[in-house]
mmCIF file of the N, C-alpha and C atoms, coordinates in Angstrom:
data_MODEL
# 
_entry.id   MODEL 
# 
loop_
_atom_site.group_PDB 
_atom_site.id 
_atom_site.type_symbol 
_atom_site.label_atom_id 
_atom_site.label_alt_id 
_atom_site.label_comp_id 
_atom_site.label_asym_id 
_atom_site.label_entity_id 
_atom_site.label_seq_id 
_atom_site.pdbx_PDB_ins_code 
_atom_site.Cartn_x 
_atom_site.Cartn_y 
_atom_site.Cartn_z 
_atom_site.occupancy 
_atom_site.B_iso_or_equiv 
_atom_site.pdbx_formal_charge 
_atom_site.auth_seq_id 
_atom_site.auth_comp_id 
_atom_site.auth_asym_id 
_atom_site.auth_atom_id 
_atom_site.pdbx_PDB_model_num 
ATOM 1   N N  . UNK A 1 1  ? 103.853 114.030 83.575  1.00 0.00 ? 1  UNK A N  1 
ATOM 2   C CA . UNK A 1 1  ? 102.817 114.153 82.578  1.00 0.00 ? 1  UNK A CA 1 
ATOM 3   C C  . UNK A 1 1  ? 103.329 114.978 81.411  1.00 0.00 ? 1  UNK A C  1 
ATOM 4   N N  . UNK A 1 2  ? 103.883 116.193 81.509  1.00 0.00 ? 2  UNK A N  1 
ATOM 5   C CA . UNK A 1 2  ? 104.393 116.927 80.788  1.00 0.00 ? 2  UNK A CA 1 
ATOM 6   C C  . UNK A 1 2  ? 105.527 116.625 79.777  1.00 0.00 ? 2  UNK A C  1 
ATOM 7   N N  . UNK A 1 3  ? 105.960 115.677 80.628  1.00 0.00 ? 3  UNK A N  1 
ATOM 8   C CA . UNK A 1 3  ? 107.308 115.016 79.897  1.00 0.00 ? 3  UNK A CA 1 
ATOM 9   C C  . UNK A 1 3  ? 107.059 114.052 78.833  1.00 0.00 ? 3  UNK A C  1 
ATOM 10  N N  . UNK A 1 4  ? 106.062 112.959 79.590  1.00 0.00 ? 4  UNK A N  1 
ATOM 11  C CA . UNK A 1 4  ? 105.477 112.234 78.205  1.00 0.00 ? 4  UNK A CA 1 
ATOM 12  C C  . UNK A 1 4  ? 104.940 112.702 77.269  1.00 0.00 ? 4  UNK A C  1 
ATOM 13  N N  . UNK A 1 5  ? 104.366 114.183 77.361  1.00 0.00 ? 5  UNK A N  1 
ATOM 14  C CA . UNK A 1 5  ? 103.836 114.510 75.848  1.00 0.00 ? 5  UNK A CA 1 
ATOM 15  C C  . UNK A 1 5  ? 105.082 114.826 75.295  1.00 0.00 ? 5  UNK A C  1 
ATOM 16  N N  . UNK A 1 6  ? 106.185 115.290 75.984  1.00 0.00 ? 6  UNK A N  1 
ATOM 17  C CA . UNK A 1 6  ? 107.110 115.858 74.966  1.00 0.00 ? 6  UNK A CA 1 
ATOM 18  C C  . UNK A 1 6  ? 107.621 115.035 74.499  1.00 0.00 ? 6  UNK A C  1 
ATOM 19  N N  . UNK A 1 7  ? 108.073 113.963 74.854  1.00 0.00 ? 7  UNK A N  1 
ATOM 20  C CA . UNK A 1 7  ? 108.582 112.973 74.244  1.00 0.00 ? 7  UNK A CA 1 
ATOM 21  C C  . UNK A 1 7  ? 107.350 112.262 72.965  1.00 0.00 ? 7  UNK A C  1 
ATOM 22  N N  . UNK A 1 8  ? 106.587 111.297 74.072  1.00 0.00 ? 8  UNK A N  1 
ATOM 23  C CA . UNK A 1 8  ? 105.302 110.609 72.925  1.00 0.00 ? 8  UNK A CA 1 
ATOM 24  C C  . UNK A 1 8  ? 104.718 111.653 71.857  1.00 0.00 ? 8  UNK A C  1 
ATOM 25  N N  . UNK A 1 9  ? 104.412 112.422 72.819  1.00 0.00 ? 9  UNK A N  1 
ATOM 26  C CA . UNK A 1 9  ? 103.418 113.816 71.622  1.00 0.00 ? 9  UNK A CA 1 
ATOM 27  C C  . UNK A 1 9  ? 102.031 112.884 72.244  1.00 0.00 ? 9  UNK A C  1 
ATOM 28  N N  . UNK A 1 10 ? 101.289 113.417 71.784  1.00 0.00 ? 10 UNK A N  1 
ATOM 29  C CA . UNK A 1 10 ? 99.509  113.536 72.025  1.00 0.00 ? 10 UNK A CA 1 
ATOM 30  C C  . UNK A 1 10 ? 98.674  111.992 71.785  1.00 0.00 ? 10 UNK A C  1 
ATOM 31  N N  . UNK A 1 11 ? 98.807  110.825 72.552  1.00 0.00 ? 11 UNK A N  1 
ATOM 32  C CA . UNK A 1 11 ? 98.000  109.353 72.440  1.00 0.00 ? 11 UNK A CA 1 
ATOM 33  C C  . UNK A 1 11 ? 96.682  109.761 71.814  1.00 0.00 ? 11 UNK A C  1 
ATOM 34  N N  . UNK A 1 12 ? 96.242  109.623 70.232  1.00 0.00 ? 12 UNK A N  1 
ATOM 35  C CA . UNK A 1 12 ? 94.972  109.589 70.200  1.00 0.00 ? 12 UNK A CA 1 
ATOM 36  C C  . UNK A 1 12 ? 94.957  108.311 70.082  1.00 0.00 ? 12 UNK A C  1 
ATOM 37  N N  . UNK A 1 13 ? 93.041  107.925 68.980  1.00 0.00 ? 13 UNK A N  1 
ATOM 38  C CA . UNK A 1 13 ? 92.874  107.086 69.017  1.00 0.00 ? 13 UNK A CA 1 
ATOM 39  C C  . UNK A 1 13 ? 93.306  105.789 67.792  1.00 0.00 ? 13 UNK A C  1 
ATOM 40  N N  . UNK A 1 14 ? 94.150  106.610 66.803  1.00 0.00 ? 14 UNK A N  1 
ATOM 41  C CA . UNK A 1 14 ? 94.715  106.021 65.859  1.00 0.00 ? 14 UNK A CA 1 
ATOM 42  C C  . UNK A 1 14 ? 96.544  105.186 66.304  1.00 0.00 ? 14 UNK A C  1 
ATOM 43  N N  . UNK A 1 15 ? 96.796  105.758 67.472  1.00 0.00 ? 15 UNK A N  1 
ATOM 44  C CA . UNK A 1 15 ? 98.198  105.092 68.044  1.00 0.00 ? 15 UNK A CA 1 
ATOM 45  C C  . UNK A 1 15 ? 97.606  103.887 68.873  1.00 0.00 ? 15 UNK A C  1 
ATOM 46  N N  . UNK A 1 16 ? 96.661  103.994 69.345  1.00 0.00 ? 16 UNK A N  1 
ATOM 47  C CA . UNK A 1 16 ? 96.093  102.930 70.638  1.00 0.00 ? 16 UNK A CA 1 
ATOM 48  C C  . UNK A 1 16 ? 95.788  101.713 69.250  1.00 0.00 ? 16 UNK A C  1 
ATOM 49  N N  . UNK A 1 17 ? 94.966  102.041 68.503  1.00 0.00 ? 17 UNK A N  1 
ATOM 50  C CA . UNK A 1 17 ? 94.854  101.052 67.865  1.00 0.00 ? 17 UNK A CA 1 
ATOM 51  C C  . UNK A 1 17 ? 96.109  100.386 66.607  1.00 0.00 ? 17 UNK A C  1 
ATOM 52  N N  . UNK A 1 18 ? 97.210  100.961 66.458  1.00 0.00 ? 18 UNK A N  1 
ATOM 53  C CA . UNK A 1 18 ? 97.754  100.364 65.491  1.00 0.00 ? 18 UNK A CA 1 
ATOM 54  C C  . UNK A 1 18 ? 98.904  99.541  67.128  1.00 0.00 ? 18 UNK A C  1 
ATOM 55  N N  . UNK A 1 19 ? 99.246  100.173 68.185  1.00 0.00 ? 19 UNK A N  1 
ATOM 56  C CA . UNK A 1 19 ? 99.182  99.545  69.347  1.00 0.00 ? 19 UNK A CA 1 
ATOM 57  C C  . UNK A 1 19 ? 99.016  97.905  69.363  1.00 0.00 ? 19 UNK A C  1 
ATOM 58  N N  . UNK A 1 20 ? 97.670  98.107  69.759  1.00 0.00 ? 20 UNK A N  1 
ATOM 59  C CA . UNK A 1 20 ? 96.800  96.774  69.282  1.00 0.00 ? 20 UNK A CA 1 
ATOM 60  C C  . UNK A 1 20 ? 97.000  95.950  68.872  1.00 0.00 ? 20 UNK A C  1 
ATOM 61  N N  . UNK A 1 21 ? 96.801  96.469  67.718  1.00 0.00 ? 21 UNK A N  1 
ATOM 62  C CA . UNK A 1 21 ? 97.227  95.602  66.435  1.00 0.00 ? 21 UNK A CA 1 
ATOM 63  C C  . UNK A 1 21 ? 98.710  94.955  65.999  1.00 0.00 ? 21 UNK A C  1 
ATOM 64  N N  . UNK A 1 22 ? 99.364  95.512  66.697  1.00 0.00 ? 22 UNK A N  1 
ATOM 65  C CA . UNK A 1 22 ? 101.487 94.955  66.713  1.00 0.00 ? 22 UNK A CA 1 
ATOM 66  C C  . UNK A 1 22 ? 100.997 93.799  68.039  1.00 0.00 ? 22 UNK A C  1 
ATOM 67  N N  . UNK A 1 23 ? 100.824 94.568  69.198  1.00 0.00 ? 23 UNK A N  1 
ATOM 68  C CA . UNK A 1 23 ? 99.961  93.013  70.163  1.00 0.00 ? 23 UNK A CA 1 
ATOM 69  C C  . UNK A 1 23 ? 99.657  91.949  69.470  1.00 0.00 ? 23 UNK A C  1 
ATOM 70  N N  . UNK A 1 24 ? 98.452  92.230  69.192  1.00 0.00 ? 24 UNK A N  1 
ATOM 71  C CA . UNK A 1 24 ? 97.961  90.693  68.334  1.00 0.00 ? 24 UNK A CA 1 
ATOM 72  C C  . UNK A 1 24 ? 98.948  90.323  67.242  1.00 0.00 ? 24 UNK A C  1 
ATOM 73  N N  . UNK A 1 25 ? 99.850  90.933  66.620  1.00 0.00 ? 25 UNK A N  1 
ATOM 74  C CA . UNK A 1 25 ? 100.687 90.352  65.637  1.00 0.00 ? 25 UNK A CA 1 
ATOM 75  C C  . UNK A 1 25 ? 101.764 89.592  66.398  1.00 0.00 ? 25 UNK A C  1 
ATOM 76  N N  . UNK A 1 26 ? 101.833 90.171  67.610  1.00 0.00 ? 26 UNK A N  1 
ATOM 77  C CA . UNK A 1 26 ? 103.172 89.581  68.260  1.00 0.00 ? 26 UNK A CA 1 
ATOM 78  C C  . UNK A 1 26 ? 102.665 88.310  69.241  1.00 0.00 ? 26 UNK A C  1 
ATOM 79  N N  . UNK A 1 27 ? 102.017 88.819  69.755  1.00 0.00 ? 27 UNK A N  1 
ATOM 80  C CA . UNK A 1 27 ? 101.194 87.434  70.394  1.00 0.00 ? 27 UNK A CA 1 
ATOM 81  C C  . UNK A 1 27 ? 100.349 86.633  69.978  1.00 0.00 ? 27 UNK A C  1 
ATOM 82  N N  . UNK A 1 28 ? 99.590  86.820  69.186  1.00 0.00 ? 28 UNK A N  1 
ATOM 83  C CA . UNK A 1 28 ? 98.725  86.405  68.523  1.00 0.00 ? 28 UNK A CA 1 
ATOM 84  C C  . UNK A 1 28 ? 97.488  86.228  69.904  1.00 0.00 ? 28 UNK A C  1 
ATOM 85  N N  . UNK A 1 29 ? 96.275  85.457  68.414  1.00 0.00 ? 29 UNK A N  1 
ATOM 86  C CA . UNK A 1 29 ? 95.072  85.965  69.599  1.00 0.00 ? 29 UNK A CA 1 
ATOM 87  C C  . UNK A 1 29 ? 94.793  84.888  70.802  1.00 0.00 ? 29 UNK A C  1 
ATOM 88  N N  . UNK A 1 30 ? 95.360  83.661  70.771  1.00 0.00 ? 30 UNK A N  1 
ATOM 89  C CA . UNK A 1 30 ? 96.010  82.534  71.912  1.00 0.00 ? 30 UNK A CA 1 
ATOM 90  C C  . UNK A 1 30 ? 96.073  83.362  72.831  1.00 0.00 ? 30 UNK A C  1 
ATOM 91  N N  . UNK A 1 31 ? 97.233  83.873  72.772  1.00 0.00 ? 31 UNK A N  1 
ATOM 92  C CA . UNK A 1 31 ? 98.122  84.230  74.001  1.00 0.00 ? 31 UNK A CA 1 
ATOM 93  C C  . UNK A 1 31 ? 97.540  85.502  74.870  1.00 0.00 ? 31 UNK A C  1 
ATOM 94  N N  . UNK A 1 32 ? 96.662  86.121  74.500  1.00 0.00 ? 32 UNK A N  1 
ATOM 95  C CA . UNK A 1 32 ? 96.207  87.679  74.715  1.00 0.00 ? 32 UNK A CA 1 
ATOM 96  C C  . UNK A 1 32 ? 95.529  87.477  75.993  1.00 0.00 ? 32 UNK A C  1 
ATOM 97  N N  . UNK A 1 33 ? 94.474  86.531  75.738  1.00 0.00 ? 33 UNK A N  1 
ATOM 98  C CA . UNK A 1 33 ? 93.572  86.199  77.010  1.00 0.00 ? 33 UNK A CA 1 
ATOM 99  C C  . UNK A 1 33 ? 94.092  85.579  78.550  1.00 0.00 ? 33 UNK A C  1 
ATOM 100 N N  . UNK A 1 34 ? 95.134  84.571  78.067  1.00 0.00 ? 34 UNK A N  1 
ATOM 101 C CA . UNK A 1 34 ? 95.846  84.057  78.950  1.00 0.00 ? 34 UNK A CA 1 
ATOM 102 C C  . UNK A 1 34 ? 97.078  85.665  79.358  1.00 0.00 ? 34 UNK A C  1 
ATOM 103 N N  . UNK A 1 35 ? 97.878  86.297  78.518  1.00 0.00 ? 35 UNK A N  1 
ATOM 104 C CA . UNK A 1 35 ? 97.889  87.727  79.913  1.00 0.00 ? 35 UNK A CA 1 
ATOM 105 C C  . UNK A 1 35 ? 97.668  88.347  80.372  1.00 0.00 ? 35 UNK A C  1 
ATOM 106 N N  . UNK A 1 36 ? 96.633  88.877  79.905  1.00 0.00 ? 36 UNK A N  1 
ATOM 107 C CA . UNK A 1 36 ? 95.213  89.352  80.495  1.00 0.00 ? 36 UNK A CA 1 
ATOM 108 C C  . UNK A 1 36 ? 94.950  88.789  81.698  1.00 0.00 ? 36 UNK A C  1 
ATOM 109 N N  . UNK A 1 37 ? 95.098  87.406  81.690  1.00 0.00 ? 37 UNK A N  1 
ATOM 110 C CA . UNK A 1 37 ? 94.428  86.863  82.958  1.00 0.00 ? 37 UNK A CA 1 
ATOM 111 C C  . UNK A 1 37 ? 95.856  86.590  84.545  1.00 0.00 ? 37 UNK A C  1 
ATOM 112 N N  . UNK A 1 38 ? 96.885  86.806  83.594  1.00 0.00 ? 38 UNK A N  1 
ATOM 113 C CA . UNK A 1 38 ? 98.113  87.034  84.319  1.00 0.00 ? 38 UNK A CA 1 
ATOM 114 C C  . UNK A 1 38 ? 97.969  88.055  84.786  1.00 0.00 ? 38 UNK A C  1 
ATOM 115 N N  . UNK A 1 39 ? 98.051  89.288  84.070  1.00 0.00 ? 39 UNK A N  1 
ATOM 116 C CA . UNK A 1 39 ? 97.659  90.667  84.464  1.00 0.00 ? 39 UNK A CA 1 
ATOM 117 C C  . UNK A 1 39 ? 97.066  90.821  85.276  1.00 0.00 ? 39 UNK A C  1 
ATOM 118 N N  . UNK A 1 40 ? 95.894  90.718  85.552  1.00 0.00 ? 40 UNK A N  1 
ATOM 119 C CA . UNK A 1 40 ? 94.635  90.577  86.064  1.00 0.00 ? 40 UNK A CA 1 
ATOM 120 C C  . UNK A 1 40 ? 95.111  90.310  87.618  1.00 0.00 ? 40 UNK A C  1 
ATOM 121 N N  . UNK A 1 41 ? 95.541  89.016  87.861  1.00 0.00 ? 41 UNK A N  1 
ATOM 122 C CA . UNK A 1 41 ? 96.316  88.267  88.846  1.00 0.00 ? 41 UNK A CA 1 
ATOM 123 C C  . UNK A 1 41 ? 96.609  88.847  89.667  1.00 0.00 ? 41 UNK A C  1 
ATOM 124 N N  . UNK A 1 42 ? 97.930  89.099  88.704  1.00 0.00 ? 42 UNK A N  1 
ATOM 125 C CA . UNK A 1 42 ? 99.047  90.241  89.506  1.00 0.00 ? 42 UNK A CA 1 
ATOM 126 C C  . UNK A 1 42 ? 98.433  91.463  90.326  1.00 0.00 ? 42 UNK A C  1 
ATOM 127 N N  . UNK A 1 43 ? 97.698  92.250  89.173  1.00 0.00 ? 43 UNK A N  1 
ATOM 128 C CA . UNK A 1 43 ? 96.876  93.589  89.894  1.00 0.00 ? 43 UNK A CA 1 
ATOM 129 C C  . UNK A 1 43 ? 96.217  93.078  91.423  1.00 0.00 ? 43 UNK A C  1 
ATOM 130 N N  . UNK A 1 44 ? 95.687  92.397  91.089  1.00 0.00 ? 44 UNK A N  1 
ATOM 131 C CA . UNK A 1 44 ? 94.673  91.741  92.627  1.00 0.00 ? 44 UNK A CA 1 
ATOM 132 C C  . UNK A 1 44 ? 95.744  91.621  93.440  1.00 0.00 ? 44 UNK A C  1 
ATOM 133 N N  . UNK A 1 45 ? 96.795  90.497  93.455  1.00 0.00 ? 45 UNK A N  1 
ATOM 134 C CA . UNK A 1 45 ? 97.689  90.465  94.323  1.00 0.00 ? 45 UNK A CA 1 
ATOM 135 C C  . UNK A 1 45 ? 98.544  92.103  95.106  1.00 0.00 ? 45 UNK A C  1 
ATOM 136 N N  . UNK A 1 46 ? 98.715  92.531  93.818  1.00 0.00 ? 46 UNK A N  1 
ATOM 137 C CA . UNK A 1 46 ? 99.234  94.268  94.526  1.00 0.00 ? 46 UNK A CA 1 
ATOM 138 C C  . UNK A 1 46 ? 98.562  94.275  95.158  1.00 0.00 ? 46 UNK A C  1 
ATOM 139 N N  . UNK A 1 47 ? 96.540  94.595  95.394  1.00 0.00 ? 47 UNK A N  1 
ATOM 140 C CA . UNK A 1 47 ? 95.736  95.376  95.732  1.00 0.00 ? 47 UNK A CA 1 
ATOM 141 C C  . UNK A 1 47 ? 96.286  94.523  97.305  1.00 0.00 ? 47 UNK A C  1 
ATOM 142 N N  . UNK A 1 48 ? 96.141  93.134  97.447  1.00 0.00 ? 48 UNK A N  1 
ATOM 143 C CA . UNK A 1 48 ? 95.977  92.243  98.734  1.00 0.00 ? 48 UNK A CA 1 
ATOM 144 C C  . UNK A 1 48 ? 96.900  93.385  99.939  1.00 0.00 ? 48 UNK A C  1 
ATOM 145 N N  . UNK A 1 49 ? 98.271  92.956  98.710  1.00 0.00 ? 49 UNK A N  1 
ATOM 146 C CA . UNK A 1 49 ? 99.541  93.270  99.548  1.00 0.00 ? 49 UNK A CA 1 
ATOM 147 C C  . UNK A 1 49 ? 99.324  94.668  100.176 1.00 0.00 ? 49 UNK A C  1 
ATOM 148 N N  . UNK A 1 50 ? 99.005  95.294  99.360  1.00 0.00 ? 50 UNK A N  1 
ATOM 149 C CA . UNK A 1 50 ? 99.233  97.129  99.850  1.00 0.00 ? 50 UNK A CA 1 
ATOM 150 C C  . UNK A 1 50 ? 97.770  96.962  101.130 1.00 0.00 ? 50 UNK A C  1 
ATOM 151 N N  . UNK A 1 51 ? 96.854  96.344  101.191 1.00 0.00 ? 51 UNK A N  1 
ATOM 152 C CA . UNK A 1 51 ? 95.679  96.259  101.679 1.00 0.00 ? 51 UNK A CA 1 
ATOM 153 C C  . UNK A 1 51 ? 96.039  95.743  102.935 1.00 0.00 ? 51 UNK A C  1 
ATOM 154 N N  . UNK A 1 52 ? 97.096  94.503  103.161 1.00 0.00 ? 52 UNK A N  1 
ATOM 155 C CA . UNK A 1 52 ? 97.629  93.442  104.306 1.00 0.00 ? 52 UNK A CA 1 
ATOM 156 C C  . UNK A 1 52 ? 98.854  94.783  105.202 1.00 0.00 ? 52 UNK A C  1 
ATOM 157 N N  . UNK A 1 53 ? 99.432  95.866  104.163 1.00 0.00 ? 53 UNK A N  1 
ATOM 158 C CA . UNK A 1 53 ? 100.229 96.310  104.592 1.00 0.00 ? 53 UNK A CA 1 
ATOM 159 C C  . UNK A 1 53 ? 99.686  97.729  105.579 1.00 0.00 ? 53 UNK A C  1 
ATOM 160 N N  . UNK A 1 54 ? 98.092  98.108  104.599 1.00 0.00 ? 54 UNK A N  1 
ATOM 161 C CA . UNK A 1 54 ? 97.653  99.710  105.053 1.00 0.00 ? 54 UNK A CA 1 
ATOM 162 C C  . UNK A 1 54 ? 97.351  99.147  106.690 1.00 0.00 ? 54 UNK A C  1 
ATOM 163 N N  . UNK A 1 55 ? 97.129  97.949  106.852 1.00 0.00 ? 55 UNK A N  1 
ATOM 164 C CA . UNK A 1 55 ? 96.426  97.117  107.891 1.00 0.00 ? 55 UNK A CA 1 
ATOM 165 C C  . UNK A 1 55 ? 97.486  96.941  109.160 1.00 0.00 ? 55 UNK A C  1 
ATOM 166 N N  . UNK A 1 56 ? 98.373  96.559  108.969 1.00 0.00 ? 56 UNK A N  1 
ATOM 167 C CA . UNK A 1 56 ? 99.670  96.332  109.574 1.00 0.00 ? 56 UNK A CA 1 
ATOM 168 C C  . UNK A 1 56 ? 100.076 97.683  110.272 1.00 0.00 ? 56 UNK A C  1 
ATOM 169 N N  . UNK A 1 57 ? 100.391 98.450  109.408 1.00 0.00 ? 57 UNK A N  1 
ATOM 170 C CA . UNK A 1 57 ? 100.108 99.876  109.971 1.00 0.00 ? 57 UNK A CA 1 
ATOM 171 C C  . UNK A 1 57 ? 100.092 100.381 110.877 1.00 0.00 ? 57 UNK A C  1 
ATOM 172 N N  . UNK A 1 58 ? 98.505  100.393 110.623 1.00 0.00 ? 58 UNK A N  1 
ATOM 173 C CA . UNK A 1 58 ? 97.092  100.269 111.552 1.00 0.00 ? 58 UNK A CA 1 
ATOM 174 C C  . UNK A 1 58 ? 97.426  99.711  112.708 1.00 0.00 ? 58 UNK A C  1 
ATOM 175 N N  . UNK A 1 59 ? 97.499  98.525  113.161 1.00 0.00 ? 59 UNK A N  1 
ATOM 176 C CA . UNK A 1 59 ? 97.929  97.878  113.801 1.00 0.00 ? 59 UNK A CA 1 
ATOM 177 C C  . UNK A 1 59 ? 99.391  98.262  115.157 1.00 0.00 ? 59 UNK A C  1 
ATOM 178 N N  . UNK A 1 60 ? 100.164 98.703  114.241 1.00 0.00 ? 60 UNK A N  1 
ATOM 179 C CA . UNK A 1 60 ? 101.503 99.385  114.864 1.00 0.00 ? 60 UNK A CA 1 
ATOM 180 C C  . UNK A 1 60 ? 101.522 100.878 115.383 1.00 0.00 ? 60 UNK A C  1 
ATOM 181 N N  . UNK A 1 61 ? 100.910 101.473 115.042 1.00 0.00 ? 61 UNK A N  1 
ATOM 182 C CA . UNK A 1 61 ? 100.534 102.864 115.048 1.00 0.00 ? 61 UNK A CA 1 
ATOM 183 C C  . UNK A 1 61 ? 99.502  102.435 116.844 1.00 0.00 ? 61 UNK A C  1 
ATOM 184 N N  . UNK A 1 62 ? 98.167  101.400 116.570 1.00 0.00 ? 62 UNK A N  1 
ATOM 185 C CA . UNK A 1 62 ? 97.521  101.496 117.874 1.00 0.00 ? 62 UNK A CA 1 
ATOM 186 C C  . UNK A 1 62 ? 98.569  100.809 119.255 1.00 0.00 ? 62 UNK A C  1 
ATOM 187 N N  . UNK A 1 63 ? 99.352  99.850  119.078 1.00 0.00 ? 63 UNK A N  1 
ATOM 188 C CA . UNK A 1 63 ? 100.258 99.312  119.868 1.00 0.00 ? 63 UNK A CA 1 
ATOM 189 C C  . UNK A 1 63 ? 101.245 100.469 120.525 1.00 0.00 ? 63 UNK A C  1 
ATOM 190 N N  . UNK A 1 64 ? 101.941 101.483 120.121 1.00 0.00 ? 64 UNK A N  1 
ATOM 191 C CA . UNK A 1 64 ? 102.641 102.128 119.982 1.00 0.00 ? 64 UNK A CA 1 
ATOM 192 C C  . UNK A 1 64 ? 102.025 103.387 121.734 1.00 0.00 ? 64 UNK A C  1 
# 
């Protein structure tokens, strides 16, 4: 945590939005929704995996 301020310095709300705004220049507004929805995806899939794995575990730990 400490390190990223020293480096970045302080995220207000004038960096998030010029941020943004290089996004939509680079992707334009097409493409935003569709990685978003990639994004999106992916996150869920982590959640499955780590969820299939806390389970597995579980599982090995009572066998044991």
């Amino acid at each position: 945590m400490i390190a990223s301020v020293i480096f970045l310095g302080e995220v207000g709300p004038m960096q998030i939005i010029l941020v943004l705004a290089i996004i939509l220049l680079l992707f334009g507004g097409k493409k935003i929704p569709e990685l978003m929805k990639g994004l999106g995806s992916g996150v869920k899939e982590f959640k499955n995996a780590a969820k299939e794995d806390q389970t597995a575990d579980k599982k090995d730990e009572t066998k044991e």
